[in-house]
C-alpha positions in Angstrom: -73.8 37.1 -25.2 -72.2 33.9 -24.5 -68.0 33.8 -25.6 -68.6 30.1 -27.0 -71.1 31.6 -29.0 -69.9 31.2 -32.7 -71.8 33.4 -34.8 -69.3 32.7 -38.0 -66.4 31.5 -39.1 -63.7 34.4 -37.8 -65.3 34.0 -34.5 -64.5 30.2 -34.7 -61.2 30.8 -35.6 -60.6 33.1 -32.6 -61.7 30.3 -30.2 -59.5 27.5 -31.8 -56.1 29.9 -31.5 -57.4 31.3 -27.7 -57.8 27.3 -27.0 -54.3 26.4 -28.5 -52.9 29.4 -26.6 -54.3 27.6 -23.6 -52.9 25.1 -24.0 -49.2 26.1 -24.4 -49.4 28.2 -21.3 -50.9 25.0 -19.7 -48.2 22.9 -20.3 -45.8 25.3 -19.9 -46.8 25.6 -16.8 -46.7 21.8 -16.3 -43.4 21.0 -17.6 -40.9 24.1 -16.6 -43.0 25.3 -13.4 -44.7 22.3 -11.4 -42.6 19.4 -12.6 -38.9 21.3 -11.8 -41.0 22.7 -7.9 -41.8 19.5 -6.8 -39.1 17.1 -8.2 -36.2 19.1 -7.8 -35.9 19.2 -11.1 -31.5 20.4 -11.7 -30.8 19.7 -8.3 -28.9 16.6 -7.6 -26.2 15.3 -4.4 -23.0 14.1 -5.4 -22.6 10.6 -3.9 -19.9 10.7 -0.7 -17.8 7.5 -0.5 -18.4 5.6 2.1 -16.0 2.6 1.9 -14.5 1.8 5.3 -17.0 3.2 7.0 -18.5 1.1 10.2 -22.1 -0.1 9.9 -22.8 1.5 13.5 -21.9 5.1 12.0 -23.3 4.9 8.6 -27.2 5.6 9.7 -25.9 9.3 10.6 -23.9 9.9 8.0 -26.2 9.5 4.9 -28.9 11.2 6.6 -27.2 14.1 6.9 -27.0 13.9 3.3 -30.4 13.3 2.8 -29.5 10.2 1.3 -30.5 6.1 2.2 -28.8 2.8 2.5 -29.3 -0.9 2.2 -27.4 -3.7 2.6 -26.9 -6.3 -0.2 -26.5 -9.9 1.2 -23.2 -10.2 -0.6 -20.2 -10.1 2.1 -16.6 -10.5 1.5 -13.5 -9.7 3.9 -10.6 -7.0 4.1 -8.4 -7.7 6.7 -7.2 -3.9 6.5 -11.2 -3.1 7.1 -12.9 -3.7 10.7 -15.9 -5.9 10.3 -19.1 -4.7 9.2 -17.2 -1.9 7.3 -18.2 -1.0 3.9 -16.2 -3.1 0.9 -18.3 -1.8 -2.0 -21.1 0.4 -2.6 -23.3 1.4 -5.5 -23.9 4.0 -7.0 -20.1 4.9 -6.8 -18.3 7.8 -5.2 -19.1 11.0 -7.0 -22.2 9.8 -8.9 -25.3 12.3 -9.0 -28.3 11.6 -7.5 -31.7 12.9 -6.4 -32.1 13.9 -2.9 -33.5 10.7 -0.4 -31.5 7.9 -3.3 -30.7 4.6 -1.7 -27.1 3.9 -1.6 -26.6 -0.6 -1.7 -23.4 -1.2 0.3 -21.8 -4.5 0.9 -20.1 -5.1 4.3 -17.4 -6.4 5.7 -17.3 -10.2 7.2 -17.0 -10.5 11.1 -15.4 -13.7 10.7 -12.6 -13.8 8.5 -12.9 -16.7 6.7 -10.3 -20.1 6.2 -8.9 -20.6 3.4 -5.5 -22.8 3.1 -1.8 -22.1 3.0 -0.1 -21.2 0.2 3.7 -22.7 -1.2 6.1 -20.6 -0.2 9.1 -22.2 0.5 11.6 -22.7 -2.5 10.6 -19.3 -4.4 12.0 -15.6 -4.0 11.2 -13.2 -1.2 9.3 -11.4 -4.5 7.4 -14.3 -5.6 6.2 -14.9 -1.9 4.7 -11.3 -1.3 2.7 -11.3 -4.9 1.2 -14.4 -3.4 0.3 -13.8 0.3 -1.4 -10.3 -1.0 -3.4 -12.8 -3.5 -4.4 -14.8 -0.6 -5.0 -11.4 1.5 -2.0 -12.9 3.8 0.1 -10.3 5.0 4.0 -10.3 5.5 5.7 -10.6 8.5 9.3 -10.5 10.1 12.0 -11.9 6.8 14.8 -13.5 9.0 17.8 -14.2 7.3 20.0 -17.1 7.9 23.2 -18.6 7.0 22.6 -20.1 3.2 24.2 -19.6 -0.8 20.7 -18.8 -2.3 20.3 -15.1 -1.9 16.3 -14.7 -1.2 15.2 -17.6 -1.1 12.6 -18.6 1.1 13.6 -21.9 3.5 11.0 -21.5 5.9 7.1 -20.1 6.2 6.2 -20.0 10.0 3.0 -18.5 11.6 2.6 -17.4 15.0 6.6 -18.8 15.3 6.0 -22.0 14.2 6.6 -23.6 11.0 3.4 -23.9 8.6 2.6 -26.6 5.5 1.4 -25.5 2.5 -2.3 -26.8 2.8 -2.8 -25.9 6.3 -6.2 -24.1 7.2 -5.6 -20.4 8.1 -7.6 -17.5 8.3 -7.2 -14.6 5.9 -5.1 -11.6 7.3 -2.7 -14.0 9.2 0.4 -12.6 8.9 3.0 -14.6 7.8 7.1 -15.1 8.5 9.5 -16.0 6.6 13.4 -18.1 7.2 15.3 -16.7 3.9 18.6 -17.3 2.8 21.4 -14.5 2.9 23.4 -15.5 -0.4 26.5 -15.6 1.9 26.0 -19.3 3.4 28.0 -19.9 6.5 31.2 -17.6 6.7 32.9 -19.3 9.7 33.6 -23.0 10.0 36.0 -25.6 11.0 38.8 -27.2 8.9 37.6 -30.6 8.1 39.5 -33.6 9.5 41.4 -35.0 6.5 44.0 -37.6 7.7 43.6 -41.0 7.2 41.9 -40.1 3.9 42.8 -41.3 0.4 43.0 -38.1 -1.5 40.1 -38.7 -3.3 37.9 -38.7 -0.4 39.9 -35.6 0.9 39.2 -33.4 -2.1 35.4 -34.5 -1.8 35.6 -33.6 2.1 37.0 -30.1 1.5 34.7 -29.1 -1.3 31.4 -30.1 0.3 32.8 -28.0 3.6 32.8 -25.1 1.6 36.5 -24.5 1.1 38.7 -25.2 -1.7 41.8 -27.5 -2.2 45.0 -26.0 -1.9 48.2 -27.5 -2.6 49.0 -31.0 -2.5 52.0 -32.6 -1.7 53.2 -36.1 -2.0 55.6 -37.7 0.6 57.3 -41.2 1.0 57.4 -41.2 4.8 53.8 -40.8 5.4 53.9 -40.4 8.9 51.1 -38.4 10.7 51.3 -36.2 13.9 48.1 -36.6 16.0 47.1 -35.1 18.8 45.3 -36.7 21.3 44.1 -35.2 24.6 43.4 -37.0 27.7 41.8 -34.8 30.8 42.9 -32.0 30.7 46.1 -32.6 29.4 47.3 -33.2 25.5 49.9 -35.0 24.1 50.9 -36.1 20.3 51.2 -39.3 18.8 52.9 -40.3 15.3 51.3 -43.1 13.7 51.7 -44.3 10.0 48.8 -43.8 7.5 48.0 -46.2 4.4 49.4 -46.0 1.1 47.5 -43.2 -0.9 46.3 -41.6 2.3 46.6 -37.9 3.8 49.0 -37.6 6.8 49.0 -34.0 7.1 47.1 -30.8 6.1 47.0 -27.3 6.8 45.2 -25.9 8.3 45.4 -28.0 11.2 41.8 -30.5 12.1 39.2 -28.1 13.8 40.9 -24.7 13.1 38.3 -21.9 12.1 38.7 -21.0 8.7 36.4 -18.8 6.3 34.4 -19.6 3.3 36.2 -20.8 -0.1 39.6 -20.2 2.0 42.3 -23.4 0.8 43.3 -26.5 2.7 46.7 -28.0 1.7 47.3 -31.6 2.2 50.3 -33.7 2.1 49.5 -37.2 1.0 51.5 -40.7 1.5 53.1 -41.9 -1.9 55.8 -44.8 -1.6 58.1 -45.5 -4.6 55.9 -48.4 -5.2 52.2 -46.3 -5.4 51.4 -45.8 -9.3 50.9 -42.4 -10.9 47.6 -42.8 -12.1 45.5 -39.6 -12.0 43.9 -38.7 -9.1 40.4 -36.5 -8.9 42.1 -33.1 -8.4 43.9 -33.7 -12.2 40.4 -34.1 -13.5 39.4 -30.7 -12.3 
């Protein structure tokens, strides 16, 4: 007797549940058997990061994590990367993925690419390093020189020569700078001051970085001058105009330090008027 026989309705019944029973083991089968054998179905490969990594090496590597590459046709540059390193890649480092995924990577230029110079000079040692990293220039030697601002960048030089802002450049260039020490120059001469109304005197000392001293008026007005002639020196007195400086201290040409006084002795006859000079307007 034939099983798909129906000979009445409990026997019909039996064959719809066997079929539906079937069924269930059938896709059972499918879903949590088959399916999870030959897709790998819970196994995954965390994605290795392979930034910096050179083109030449990076075959090898993914294979031996079963894993792919291609290259995107973006490109950029790192000048702390060799060329034809990896700048980016997707998926990301630590991302899970089936075995044999392609990873896209972008590479590093060859050929760094020219952009132009930045402004440096006249802003702060600070202001210069945020923007050579904008610029992916990289700092140099900071040389300090004699000067009153403290950080302040006098000078941009590449390659030891001085650079304009708008010069071409390539990026990773590194970059010098000339800055000032704050201190400005601590050793200098005493500033020849006879023969000079006292007006122009106190101007001379100030702009020499020094201050004015005492000053002290005379009615002689004679001045002492030394002259030299080979190898030999000798003094001469000669008499300076009404108003004018005949003698100071220090001497003309003596070394003298930064803000340190000069006293000067100026030529004031009975008849001179008493008007105010620049050093009462101080």
């Amino acid at each position: 007797m034939s099983i798909f026989k129906v000979n009445n309705w409990k026997d019909a019944l039996m064959h719809i549940f066997a079929a539906i029973g079937l069924s269930v083991i059938l896709v059972f089968i499918f879903f949590f058997i088959y399916l999870p054998v030959t897709t790998n179905h819970g196994e995954s490969i965390t994605v290795p990061d392979v930034t910096g990594i050179v083109l030449s090496d990076l075959d090898d590597f993914l294979d031996s994590r079963n894993l792919r590459f291609e290259v995107t046709v973006d490109s950029g540059y790192d000048a702390n990367l060799p060329p034809l390193a990896v700048l980016k890649q997707v998926p990301k480092p630590n991302s899970k993925v089936k075995e044999n995924r392609k990873i896209y990577v972008t590479l590093n230029s060859e050929t760094p690419p020219h952009i132009k110079m930045p402004k440096l000079v006249g802003g702060s040692v600070k202001n210069a390093q945020l923007i050579l990293r904008t610029y992916d220039l990289k700092l140099g030697e900071i040389k300090y020189v004699s000067d009153l601002a403290l950080n302040y960048v006098l000078e941009q030089r590449f390659q030891d020569e001085e650079i304009e802002e708008g010069d071409k450049i390539t990026k990773g260039s590194v970059i010098d700078l000339v800055v000032g020490d704050g201190l400005g120059k601590q050793s200098l001469e005493s500033p020849n001051l006879i023969g000079l109304d006292q007006e122009s005197a106190e101007l001379a000392i100030v702009g020499s970085g020094l201050k004015i001293g005492e000053i002290g008026y005379d009615q002689e007005g004679i001045a002492v001058i030394e002259m030299e002639e080979g190898d030999s020196t000798y003094t001469v007195e000669e008499q300076v105009s009404p108003g004018a400086v005949f003698k100071q201290f220090p001497e003309p040409g003596k070394g003298m330090i930064l803000k340190q006084s000069v006293n000067i002795w100026v030529y004031r006859p009975d008849s001179i008027s008493n008007s105010t000079n620049l050093l009462d307007e101080l």
